[in-house]
C-alpha positions in Angstrom: 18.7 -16.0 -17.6 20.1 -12.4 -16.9 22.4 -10.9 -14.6 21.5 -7.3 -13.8 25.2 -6.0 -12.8 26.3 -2.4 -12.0 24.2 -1.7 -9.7 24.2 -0.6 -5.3 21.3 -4.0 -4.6 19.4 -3.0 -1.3 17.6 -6.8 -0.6 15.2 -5.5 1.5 17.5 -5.2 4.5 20.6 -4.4 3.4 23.0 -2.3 0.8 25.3 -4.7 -1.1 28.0 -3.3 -3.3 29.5 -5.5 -6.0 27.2 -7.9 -6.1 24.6 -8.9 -9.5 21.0 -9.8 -9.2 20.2 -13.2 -11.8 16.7 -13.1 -13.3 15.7 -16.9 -14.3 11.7 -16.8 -15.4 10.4 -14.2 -13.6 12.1 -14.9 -10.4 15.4 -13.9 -8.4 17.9 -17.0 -9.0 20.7 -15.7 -7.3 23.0 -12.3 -6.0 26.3 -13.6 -6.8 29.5 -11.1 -6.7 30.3 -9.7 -10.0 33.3 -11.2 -11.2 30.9 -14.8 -10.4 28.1 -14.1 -13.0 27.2 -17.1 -14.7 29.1 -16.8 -18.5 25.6 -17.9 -20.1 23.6 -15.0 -18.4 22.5 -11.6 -20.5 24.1 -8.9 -19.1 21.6 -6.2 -18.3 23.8 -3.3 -17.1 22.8 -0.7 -14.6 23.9 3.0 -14.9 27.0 4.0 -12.3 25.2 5.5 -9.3 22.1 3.4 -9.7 20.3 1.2 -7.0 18.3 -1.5 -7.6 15.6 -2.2 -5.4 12.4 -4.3 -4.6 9.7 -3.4 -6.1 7.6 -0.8 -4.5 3.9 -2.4 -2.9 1.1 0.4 -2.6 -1.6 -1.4 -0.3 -4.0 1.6 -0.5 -3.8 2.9 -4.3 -7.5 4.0 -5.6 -6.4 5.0 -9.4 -4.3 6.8 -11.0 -3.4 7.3 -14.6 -7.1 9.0 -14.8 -8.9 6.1 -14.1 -10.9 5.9 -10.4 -11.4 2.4 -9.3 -15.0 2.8 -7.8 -15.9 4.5 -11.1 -14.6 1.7 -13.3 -14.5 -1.4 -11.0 -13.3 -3.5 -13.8 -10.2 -5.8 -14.8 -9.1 -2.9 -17.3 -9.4 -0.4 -15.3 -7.4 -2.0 -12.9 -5.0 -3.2 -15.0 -4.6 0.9 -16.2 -4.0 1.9 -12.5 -1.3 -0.8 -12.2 0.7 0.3 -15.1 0.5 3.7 -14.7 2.2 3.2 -10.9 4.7 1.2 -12.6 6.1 4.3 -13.7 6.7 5.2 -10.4 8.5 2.5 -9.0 5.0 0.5 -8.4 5.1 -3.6 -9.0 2.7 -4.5 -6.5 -0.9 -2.9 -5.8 -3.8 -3.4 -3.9 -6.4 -1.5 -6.1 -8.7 0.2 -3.7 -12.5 0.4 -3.0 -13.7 3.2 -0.7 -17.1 3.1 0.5 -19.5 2.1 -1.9 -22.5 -0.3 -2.5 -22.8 -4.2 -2.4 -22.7 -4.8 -6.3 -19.6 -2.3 -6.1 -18.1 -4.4 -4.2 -18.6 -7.7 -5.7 -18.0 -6.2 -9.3 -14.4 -4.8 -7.5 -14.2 -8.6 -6.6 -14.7 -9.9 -9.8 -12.1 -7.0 -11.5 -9.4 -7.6 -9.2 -9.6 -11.6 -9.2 -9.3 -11.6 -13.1 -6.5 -9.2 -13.4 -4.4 -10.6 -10.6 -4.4 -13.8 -12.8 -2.9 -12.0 -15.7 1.0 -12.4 -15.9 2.9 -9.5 -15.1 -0.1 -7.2 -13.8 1.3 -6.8 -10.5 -2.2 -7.0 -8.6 -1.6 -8.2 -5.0 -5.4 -8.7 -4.0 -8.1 -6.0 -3.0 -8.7 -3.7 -0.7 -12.0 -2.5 0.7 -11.9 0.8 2.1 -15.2 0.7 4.3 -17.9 1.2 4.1 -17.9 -0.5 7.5 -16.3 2.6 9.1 -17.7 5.6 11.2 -20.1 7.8 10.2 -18.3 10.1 13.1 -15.2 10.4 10.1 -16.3 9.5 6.9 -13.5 12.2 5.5 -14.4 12.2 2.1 -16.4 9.1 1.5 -20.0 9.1 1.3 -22.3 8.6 4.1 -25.5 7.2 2.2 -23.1 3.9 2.0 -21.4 3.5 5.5 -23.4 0.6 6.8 -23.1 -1.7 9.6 -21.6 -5.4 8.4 -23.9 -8.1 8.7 -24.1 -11.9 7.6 -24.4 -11.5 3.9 -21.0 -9.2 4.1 -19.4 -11.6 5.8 -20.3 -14.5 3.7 -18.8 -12.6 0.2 -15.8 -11.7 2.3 -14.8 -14.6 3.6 -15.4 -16.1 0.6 -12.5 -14.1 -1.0 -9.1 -15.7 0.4 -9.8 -19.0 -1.6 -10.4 -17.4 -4.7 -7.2 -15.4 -5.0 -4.8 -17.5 -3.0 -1.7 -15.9 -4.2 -3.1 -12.3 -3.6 -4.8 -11.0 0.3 -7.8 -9.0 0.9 -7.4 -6.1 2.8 -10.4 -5.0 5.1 -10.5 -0.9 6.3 -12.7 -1.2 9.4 -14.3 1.0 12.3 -13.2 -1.1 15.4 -16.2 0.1 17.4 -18.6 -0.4 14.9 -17.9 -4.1 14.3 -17.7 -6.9 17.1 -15.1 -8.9 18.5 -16.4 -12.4 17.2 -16.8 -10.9 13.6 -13.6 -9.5 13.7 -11.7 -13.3 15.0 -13.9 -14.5 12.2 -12.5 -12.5 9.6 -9.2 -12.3 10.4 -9.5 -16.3 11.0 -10.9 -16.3 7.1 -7.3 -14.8 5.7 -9.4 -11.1 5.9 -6.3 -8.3 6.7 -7.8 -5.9 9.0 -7.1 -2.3 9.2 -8.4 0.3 11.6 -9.6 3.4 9.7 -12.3 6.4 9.4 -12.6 5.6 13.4 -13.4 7.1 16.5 -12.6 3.9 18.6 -10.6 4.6 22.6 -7.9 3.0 22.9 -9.2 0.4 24.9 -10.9 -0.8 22.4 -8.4 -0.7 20.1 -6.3 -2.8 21.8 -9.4 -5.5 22.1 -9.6 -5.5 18.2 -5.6 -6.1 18.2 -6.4 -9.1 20.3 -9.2 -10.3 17.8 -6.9 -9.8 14.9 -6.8 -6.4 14.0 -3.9 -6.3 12.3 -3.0 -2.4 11.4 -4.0 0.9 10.6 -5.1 3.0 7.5 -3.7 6.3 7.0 -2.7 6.4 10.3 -4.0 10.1 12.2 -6.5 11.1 9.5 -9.9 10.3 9.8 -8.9 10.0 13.2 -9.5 11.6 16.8 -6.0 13.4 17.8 -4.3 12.0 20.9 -5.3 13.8 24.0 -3.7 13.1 27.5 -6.9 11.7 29.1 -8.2 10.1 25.7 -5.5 8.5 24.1 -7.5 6.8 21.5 -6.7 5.0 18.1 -3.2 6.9 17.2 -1.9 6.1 20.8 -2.9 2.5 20.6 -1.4 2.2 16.8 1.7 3.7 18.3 2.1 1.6 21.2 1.4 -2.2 20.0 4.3 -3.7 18.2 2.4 -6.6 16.7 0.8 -4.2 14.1 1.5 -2.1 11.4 0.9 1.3 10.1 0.1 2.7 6.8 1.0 6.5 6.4 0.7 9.2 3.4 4.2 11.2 3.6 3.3 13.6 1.3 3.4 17.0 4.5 -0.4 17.8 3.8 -2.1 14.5 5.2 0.3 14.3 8.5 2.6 17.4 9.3 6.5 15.8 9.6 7.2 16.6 13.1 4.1 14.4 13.5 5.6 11.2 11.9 8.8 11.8 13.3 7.2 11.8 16.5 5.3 8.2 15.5 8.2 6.6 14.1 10.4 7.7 17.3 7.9 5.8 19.1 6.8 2.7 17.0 9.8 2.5 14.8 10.3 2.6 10.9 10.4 -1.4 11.0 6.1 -1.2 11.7 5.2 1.3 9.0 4.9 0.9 5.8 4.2 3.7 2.8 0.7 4.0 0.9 0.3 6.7 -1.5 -3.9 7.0 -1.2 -3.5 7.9 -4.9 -6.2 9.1 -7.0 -6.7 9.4 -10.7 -4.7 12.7 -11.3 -1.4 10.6 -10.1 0.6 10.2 -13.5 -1.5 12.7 -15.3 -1.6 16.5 -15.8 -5.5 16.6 -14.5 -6.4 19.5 -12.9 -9.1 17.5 -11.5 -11.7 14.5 -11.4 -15.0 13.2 -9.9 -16.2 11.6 -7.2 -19.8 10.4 -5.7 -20.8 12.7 -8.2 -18.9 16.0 -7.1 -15.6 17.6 -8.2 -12.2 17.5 -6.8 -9.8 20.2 -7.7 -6.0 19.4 -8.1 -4.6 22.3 -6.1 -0.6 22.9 -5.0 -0.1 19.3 -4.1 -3.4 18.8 -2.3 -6.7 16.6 -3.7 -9.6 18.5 -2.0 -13.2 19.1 -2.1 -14.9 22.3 -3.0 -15.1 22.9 1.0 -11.6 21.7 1.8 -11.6 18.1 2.9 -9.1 16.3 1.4 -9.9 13.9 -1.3 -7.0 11.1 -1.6 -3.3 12.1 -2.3 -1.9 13.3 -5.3 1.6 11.2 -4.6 3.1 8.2 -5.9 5.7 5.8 -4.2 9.0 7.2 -5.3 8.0 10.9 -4.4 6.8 9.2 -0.9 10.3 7.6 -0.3 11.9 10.7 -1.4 10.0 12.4 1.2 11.1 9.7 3.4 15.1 10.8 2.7 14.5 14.5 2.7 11.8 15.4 4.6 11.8 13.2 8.0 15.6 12.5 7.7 15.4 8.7 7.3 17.8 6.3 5.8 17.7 5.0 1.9 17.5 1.9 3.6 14.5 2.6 5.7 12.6 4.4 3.5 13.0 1.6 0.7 11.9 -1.0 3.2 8.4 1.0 4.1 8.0 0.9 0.2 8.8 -3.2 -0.3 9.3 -5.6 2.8 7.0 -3.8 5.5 3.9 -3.7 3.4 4.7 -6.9 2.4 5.2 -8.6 5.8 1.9 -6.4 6.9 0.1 -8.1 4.2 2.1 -11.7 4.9 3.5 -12.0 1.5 7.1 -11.7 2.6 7.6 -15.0 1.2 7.7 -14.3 -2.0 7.9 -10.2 -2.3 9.4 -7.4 -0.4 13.5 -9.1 -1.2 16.0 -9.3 -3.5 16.7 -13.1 -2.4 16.6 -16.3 -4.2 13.1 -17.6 -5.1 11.5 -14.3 -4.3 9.7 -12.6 -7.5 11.8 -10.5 -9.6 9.8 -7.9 -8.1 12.5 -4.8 -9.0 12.6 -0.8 -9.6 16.0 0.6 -10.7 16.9 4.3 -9.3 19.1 6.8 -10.0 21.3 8.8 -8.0 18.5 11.5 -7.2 16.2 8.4 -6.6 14.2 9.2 -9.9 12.8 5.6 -11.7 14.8 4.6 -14.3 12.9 1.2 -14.9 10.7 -1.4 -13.1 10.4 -5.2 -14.1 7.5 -7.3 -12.5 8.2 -11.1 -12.2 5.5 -13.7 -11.4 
């Protein structure tokens, strides 16, 4: 047992001053006040001016650490991209698929299954990025292999939820490329389903929100704007408050008077924080390869010889920093779109997301410029 004392604890919810966090086997026992810490605990103590937060949960994280996921769809390479978030506050990934080719996927399957099962890995499930998307905005990913789903898809990907029961599978689709029966039937399955890479009305939208379309992916890129006869996607993302949205607060992907404007309407407590990271994230890369052609590492930006941007070169704690600084959010806000609101999004708020009793020991220490001073990952 260890009490981790010294510390501001943000549960999720709320700042608590005062207060120690006990560790017991990989999982929150207690937050007791300090002068109340069990006298058999190891005291772990955390620097003055320090926070101590859940763990950050990246739902949308394609590599990092130089490693690309749909280059290296295996259990190490996963197991590389996961530790090298870590050092950004990371305990909790989805690794990511973008659009690629039936063995691809199965292989990313296989990877992501066997490393979720090893202790301490931090792997949450998978996430297929397409390729059941629009061929209208593919943004960076390849055309040859955006496809239409059919029975054999649905068959391996309803087949998923019961082999990683502990972990979810995340689903990026086109709404208007994929029916209303398929999508009940997925979403019936355990299948999370996010609207991306879509040029769907907003009618239509709102139909796959009553099928079980349950948020968005990178919400406004690879997306039609809002226009005032053709509200589309954005307007019914913004609009619905049973859904969630993912955004990239990095200022390239969306500008920040943009996702002021969104959380003014939606509210911070529906959006939760993905970083889109690619391999350069952790390294000093000036670039890397994908489908076969290079992207450059330029002032921020992850783009392709023409322009189009290639994934983010961000990780978690920049993005919540950004949060702070940049759109003028609370601490408390912007550590909750990190932890508990990708966490409820993907209905694992029973066990991550909170620094409350039962809950993984899911945690990322900050200092007072909210720079990572350590991470633990429970089970």
């Amino acid at each position: 047992m260890r009490a981790l004392t010294g510390a501001r604890l943000f549960t999720g919810e709320t700042m608590l001053d005062g207060v120690s966090l006990i560790v017991d086997g990989g999982r929150i026992a207690d937050l007791v006040p300090d002068d109340r810490v069990p006298v058999d605990a190891e005291i772990v103590r955390c620097p003055d001016g320090s926070t101590l937060a859940p763990g950050f949960i990246d739902a949308q994280a394609n590599g990092a650490g130089g490693v690309l996921f749909n280059d290296e769809p295996t259990e190490a390479a996963v197991l590389a991209i996961a530790e090298a978030l870590r050092r950004s506050g990371g305990t909790g990934l989805l690794p990511t698929l973008i659009t690629d080719d039936r063995a691809k996927m199965a292989g990313a399957a296989e990877a992501v299954i066997a490393a979720s099962r090893v202790p301490g890995s931090g792997v949450l499930g998978i996430h297929f990025e397409g390729p059941f998307i629009s061929p209208n905005r593919p943004g960076v990913h390849d055309p040859r292999y955006i496809r239409p789903l059919d029975e054999e898809d649905i068959v391996f990907l309803t087949g998923l939820p019961e082999r990683m029961p502990q972990g979810r599978v995340l689903l990026t689709i086109a709404p208007e490329e994929v029916g209303d029966g398929t999508i009940a039937r997925l979403a019936e399955a355990g299948i999370v389903l996010s609207a991306g890479h879509t040029i769907a009305s907003f009618e239509r939208t709102r139909e796959a929100v009553g099928q079980g379309l349950r948020g968005f992916t990178h919400l406004f890129n690879a997306m039609p704007p809002i226009a005032s006869r053709q509200p589309a996607v954005t307007t019914a993302a913004l609009t619905g408050r049973e859904t969630w949205c993912g955004i990239i607060v990095d200022g390239i992907h969306v500008h920040p008077a943009v996702l002021k404007m969104a959380l003014a309407a939606k509210g911070a407590d529906r959006f939760f924080l993905v970083t889109d990271a690619m391999p350069p994230v952790g390294t000093d890369a000036t670039g890397f390869e994908l489908y076969g052609q290079r992207i450059l590492r330029r002032d921020g930006r992850l783009v392709t010889e023409d322009g189009t941007l290639a994934g983010a070169d961000i990780d978690m704690v920049t993005a919540v920093r950004n949060c702070v600084h940049m759109l003028g959010l609370p601490l408390e806000d912007a550590l909750a779109m990190a932890s508990l609101r990708p966490a409820e999004f993907l209905r694992l708020d029973d066990r991550c997301g909170r620094l409350a009793p039962g809950y993984r020991a899911d945690l990322v220490l900050l200092g007072p410029d909210l720079e990572v001073l350590d991470t633990w990952v429970g089970s």
